[in-house]
N, C-alpha and C positions, 0 to 999 in steps of 0.2 A: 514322521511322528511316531513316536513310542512310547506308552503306558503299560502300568502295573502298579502292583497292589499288594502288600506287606502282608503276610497271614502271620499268627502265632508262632508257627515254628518254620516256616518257607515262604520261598518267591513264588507267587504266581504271577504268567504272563497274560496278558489279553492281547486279542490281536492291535495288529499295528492299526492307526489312526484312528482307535477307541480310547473311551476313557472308563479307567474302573470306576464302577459303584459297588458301593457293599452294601450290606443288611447284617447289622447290630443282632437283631434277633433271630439270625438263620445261621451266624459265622462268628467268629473271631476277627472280620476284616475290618482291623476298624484305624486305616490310613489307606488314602486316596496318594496315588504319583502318577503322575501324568509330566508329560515334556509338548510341547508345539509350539514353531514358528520362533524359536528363541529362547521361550518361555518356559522356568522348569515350577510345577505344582505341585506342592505338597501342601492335602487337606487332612487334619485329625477328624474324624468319624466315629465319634463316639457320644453322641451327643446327649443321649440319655442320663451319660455320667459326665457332663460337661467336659468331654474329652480329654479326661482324668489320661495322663498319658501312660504306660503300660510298659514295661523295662523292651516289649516287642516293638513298641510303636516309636520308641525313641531310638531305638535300633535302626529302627527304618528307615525314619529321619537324617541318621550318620551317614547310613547305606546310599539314599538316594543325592545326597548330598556331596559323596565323595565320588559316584559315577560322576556327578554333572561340572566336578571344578574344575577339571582339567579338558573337559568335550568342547570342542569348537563348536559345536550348534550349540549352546546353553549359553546364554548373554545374563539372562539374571532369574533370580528363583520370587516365587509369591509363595507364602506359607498362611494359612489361613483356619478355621476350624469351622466344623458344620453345627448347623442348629440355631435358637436363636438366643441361646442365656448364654454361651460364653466361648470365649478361643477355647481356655485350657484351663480349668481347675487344679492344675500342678500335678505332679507324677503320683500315679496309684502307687501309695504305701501299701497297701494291703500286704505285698508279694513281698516290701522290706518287713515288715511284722512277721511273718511267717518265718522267713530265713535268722532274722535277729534270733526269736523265740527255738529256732530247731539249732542253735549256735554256729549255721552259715557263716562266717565272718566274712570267705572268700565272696560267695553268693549276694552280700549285703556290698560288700567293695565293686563286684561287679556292677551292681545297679548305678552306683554312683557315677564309678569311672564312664561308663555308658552316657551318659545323663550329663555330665560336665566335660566332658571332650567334646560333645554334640555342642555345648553350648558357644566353644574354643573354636569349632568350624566354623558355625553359623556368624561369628565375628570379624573370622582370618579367612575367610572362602574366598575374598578374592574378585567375587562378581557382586552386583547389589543385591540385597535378599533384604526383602518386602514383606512386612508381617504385620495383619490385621488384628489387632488386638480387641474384637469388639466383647461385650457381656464382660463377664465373669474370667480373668485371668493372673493367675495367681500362685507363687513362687514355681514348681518346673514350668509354670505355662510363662512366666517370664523370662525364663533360661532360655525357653525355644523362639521370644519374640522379641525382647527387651533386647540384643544383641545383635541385630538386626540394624542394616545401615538405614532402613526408612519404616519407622515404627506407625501406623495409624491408629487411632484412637476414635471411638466415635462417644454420642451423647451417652449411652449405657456402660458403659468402660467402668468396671470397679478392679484395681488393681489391690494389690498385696503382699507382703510377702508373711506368709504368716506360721515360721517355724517355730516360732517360739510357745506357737498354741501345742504345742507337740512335744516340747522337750529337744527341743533340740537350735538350732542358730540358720537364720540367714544363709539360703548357698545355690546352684545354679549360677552364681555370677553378682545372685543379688545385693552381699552384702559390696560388689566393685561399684555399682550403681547406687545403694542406699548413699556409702562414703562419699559420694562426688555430689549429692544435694545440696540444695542452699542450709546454708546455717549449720544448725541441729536436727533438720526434718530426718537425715539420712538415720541417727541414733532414735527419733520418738519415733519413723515407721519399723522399726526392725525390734526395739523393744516393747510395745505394743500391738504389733502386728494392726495396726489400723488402713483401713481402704483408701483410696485414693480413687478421685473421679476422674475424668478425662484431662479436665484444668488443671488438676492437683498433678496427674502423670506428665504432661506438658510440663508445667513448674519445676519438676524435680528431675527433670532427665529423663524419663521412663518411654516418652513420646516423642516424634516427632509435629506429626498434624491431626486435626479431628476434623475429621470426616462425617458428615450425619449419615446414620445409619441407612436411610434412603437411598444414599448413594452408593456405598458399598461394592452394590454388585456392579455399578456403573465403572469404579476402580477399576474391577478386578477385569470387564470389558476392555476398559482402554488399556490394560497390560496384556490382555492376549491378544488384542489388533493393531496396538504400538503404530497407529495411524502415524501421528505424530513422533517427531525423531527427540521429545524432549528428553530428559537423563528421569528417573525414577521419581524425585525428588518434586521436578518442575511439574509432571505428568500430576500426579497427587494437588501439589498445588493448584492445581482448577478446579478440586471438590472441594479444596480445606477452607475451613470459616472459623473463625478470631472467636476463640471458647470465654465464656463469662471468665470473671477474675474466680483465681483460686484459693477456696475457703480454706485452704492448709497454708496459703502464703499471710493469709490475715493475721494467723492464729499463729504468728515465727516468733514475735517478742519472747510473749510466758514459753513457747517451744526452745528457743535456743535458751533463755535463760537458766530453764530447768536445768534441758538436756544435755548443757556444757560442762555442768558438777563434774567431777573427777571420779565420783562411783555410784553404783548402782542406788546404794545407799543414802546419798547425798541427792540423787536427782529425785525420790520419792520423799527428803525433807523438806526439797522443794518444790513441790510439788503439794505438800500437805501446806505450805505457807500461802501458795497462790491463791488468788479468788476466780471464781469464773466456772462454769460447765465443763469447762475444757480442759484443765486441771484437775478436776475430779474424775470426769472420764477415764485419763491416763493413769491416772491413780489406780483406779481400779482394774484396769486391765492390770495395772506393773503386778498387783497384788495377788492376780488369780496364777499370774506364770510362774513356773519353776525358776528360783532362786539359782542354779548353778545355768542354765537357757539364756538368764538376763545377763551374769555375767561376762561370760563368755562371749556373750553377742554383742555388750557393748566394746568390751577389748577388739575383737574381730573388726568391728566396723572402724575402730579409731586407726587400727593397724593397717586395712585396705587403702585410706587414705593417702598412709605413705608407701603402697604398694605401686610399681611402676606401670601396671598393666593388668588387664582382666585374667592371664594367666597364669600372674603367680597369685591370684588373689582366686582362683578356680585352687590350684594348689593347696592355698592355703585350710580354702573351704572344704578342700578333701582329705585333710590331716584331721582333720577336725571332728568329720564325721566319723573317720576311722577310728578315732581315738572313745567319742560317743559309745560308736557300735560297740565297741570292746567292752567297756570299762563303763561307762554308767546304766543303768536302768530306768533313766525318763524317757529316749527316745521312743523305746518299745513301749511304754506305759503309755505316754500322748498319744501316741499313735492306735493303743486298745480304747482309749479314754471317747477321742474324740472322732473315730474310722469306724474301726472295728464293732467294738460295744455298743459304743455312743451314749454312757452313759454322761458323759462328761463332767467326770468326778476325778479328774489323774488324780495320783496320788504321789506326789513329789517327793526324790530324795538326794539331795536333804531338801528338806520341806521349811527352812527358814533360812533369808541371807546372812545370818548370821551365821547357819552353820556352815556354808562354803569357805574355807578359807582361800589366800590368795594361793597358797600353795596349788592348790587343787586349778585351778584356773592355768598357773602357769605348766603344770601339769600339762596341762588340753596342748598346750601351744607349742610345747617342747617334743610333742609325740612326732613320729614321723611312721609315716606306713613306710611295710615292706619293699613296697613298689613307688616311685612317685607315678603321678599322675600321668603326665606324658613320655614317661619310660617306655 
């Protein structure tokens, strides 16, 4: 048995057949790795910040990840997060705001690359990898779980992916997952950035089973005693219970009707024609986001569909931001608007869809980074 524990800028070891703990408010250690009996652990530790994941901790995640794909004693991995509101509140921007603002490009590329080749492992690893998606879990915290061969969900499960509140599109992987939904949900969660509950993640891909939160640790028992020789899937299946119906499958009519319009433009006229709570909701979110965010996110998510795989649709998601990072000034603004400041006033440019033209969109799509992705 062998453990360790990610710091901000080094490994530290603990001895053999212990497991690390950290302390949030004494350290920077805020991911747990542990290995035993087959079993490899990796817990995010941060839970004050709803294990806001950290350009260090998603490092970690790659690091301990590429020890364990190719070791004969590592059968399959549990990824999990501490605390009781959420797996992962998605990747601290703070440290991209900072680098955007000091004109980082490389430093702003780095985070990503980090962040979305983690996401490429944790898919193509090879062994099964099991990820508890309880509380609060939302766009990086769905790159690190959503990819994942046996996804658990329990009754507090609110997912998201919500980059469009920030100026920016869908990515982690999210928009390979939003495109392969039923209908149109995959286009009204990613331009709205709207929640999803456990039934709603179930429905849409994002889950495999839900779990009641009671049991959880009971799970996480029977994957480190593997009593039973059943495969990851069938193991789980003894806690999973049959979720209520899902309030986002009810509401697919007026959603694919809207959300199938051919533009941004079009699905907000339709949108103003519908009746209902749920129409006006979406209305109003479309209205508070950045016009160049929506469009870009709906082309993105139409084009994942016909992408053949999560990696060129990782690719494509990292053209994209590359191109953001460069060249527009919403990403850095959402990200002061609604992180940083928290004023949550972004101030959008351009601030009307009217003033995006299409050029400018095809613009986004046509950029290519220096480097690709898995160069």
């Amino acid at each position: 048995m062998h453990a360790h524990v990610y710091r901000a800028a080094r490994r530290v070891s603990v001895p053999a057949g212990s497991v690390a703990r950290v302390s949030e408010s004494a350290s920077e250690e805020h991911l747990r790795v542990s290995a035993s009996s087959g079993l490899g652990r990796i817990a995010l530790n941060r839970p004050r910040a709803i294990n806001a994941a950290t350009p260090d901790m998603i490092a970690g995640v790659r690091a301990a990840l590429e020890g364990w794909q190719h070791d004969p004693d590592i059968e399959l991995v549990l990824i999990t997060g501490e605390g009781e509101r959420g797996f992962c509140a998605g990747a601290d921007v703070r440290r991209l705001h900072e680098a955007i603002a000091a004109g980082d490009t490389a430093g702003a590329d780095g985070f990503f690359r980090t962040e979305y080749t983690t996401n490429a492992l944790i898919s193509d690893f090879g062994k099964p990898v099991i990820a508890v998606m309880h509380g609060v879990t939302m766009g990086g915290g769905i790159g690190l779980s959503a990819h994942a061969n046996v996804r658990v969900v329990t009754e507090h499960s609110q997912l998201a992916m919500p980059e469009t509140r920030i100026g920016f599109t869908p990515d982690a992987g999210g928009s390979f997952l939003l495109s392969r939904a039923p209908g149109r949900l995959g286009e009204f969660l990613a331009l709205t950035s709207a929640s999803m509950n456990a039934a709603d993640a179930l429905a849409c891909g994002f889950a495999d089973f839900l779990v009641p939160a009671a049991h959880v640790r009971d799970v996480v028992h029977a994957f480190e005693t593997r009593a039973d020789p059943a495969t990851p899937g069938e193991l789980v299946m003894l806690f999973d219970e049959t979720p209520e119906p899902s309030p986002l499958l009810a509401e697919r009519a007026w959603i694919d009707e809207a959300f199938s319009a051919d533009t941004v433009e079009e699905i907000i006229e339709r949108l103003r024609g519908a009746e209902g709570d749920g129409p006006a909701r979406a209305l109003e979110a479309l209205e508070a986001r950045p016009p160049l965010a929506l469009k870009v996110t709906l082309r993105a998510v139409r084009r994942a569909r016909e992408l053949p795989d999560l990696r060129a649709v990782l690719e494509q998601e990292y053209a994209l931001v590359s191109w953001f990072v460069r060249t527009q000034p919403d990403l850095p603004e959402g990200i002061r608007a609604q992180v940083v400041d928290k004023d949550f006033a972004p101030r959008w440019n351009p601030a009307a869809l009217a003033d995006v033209p299409d050029a400018l969109v095809d613009e986004a799509f046509a950029f290519r980074p220096e480097t690709g992705l898995f160069a």
